[in-house]
Steps between C-alpha positions, in 0.01 A plus 500: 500500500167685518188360296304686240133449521190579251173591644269446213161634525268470237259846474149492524486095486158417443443788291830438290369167424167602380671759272736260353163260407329805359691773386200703458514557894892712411468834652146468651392542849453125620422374788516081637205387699379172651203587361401711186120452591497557889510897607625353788826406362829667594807596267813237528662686228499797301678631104749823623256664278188416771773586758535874410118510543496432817442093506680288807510208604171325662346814427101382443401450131200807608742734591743448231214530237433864649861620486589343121110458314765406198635154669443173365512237787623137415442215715755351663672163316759337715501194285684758280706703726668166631572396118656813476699485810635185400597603198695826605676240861623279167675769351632595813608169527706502210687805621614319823347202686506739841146636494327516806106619399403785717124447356280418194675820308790583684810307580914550605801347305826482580714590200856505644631210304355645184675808452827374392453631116230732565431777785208498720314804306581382175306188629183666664487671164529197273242293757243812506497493134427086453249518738346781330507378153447123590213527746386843418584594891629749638693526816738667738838396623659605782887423551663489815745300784208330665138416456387829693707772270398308224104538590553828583666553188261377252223718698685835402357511098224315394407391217809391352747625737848363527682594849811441690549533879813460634556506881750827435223634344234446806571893693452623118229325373313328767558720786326864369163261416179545719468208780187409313731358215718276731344145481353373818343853591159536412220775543483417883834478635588823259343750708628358823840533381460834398340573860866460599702682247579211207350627208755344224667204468810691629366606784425121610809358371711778755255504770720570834189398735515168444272443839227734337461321209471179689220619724310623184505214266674216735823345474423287203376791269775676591805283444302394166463812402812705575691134371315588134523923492877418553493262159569247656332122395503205383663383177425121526273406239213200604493305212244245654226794597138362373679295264409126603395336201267316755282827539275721351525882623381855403570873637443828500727836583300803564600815394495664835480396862150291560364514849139433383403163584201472275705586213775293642249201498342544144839517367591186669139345375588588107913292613314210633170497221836506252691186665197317552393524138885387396476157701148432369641598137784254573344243665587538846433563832733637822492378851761787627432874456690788527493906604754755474488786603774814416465810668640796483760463758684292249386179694325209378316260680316137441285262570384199380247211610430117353138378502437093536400524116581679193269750360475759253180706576569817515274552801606251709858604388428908574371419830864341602638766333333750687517296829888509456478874390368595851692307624851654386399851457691796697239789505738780549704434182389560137494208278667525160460183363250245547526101396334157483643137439384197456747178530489163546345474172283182493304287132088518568510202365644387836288376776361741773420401812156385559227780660489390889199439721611803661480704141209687491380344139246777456722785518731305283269438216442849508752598398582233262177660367545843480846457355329235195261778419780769462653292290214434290422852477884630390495195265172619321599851527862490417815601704508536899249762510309335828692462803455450861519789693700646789331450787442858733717637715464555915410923523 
């Protein structure tokens, strides 16, 4: 028998959360920065209201300020975002223990085995309200066969869209979109589809010159692509995605296709400032770290790397991070999703290995200076508002 899966997506995360802590923000433009203070900063999430103004995604804090004088900018608190998360991933828990977490505010359940006294809308409808009255969140659910229609179909209405997409309903519903809309196609292979006639979904999924399309995008574009605009997919659920106990983990969907690197980077800065400050908070260091990477082609892709000893600075940490970035990324594809992790989650009470002769003990004490006098300075000041910096990119 076929499956029935839930693509829940929660709307506007960051900027949900913030609402739901101060009401006061209901109906304003708002917009989620790292950093209220820097006119540097870039947007990682914006109210619907900000939206209709003109606000995206990593646009810069400057530039949003010129198209919307009216927005108030919040800075960015993953500390709460992740208590939130957790407490939305535990009520989807209840509902059925096959969840497989897609990201910090987005994940898929299988709900096959749930529907015996209840039907699958009925359901959406009864989990769209708890979520909304419990957590003061709201979100989208899409409904469909596999994990693709199901993302596709909570993309169709937001905020607070419910939406089924059967396969028999793929020529009706899926087919007449723009290619833009499939997943996996982003603002560069778009055009060079249309260059050869595909301008909807449709036109993809019944594409005759199969040997065109392969010397345009190559073979594995291709067979990804024309697999998905066909609705076909995956329905098994990975119920042990990001969720070793053992680890500590944070990431971020953007709203469109990223292919800026810079932005790419400061995003993945913010991830790995957040998981460093959870093992210090907790006590704990990590020897193995962690990048993912999902873009838009619908494939994901990691790497990970174990040091001799356990650490939890966050610039030693980002520097690994970023050393595994570069060495993972795909430049032609757009990446949707961006992820840290930290495992092999060590006390700091335990011993570290001693500096060697070949250390350089200058360079070492530093930084064991630099990072005391931070913490001096956020202690007397309050909060995290000094932090190390990301460091400048190659022109």
């Amino acid at each position: 028998m076929g499956r029935v899966i839930f693509h829940i997506d929660m709307n506007s995360f960051f900027v949900s959360c913030e609402i739901a802590e101060n009401p006061d923000l209901y109906g304003k433009c708002v917009a989620v920065v790292p950093y209220a203070s820097s006119r540097k900063s870039i947007v990682l999430a914006a109210s619907y209201e900000a939206k209709a103004k003109g606000i995206k995604t990593t646009m810069h804090i400057n530039e949003a300020l010129k198209r919307c004088p009216e927005l108030i900018v919040v800075d960015c608190n993953h500390h709460l975002y992740s208590e939130y998360s957790q407490k939305f991933f535990n009520y989807f828990y209840s509902i059925t223990p096959l969840v497989e977490p897609a990201s910090i505010d987005e994940g898929f359940l299988d709900v096959t085995d749930q529907l015996k006294d209840i039907d699958a809308i009925s359901l959406a409808i009864k989990m769209q309200k708890d979520i909304l009255e419990q957590f003061h969140l709201p979100c989208s659910i899409g409904i469909g066969p596999n994990k693709f229609l199901a993302k596709m179909a909570s993309d169709m209405k937001k905020p607070l869209g419910i939406t089924v997409l059967r396969k028999r309903e793929v020529p009706e519903k899926l087919w007449p979109l723009p290619i833009e809309d499939l997943l996996g196609v982003g603002k560069k292979t778009a055009p060079v589809l249309r260059s050869i006639g595909i301008n909807t979904i449709g036109d993809l999924a019944t594409f005759s010159n199969q040997k065109l399309l392969v010397d345009t995008i190559g073979p594995a574009s291709a067979e990804s692509l024309v697999y998905h605009a066909n609705g076909n997919g995956s329905a098994q659920i990975d119920t042990n995605r990001w969720q070793d106990p053992a680890s500590i983990s944070n990431s971020y969907t953007f709203d469109a296709d990223e292919y800026d690197l810079l932005k790419v980077k400061q995003t993945m800065k913010i991830l790995t400032n957040s998981v460093c400050n959870r093992l210090e908070k907790a006590h704990q260091k990590a020897q193995t770290f962690t990048v993912q990477i999902k873009y838009n082609n619908i494939r994901s892709y990691s790497k990970s790397k174990t040091v001799p000893d356990a650490i939890n600075d966050s610039t030693k940490v980002y520097q690994i991070m970023e050393d595994l970035f570069d060495e993972v990324h795909d430049a032609p594809f757009g990446i949707r999703l961006i992820g840290v992790g930290a495992s092999k989650l060590k006390s700091v009470n335990e011993k570290q290995r001693q500096l060697s002769i070949f250390d350089s003990f200058d360079e070492a004490e530093k930084e064991n200076t630099i990072n005391k006098l931070i913490k001096n300075i956020n202690a007397d000041l309050g909060g995290d508002i000094l932090k190390r910096g990301l460091k400048d990119q190659p022109k």
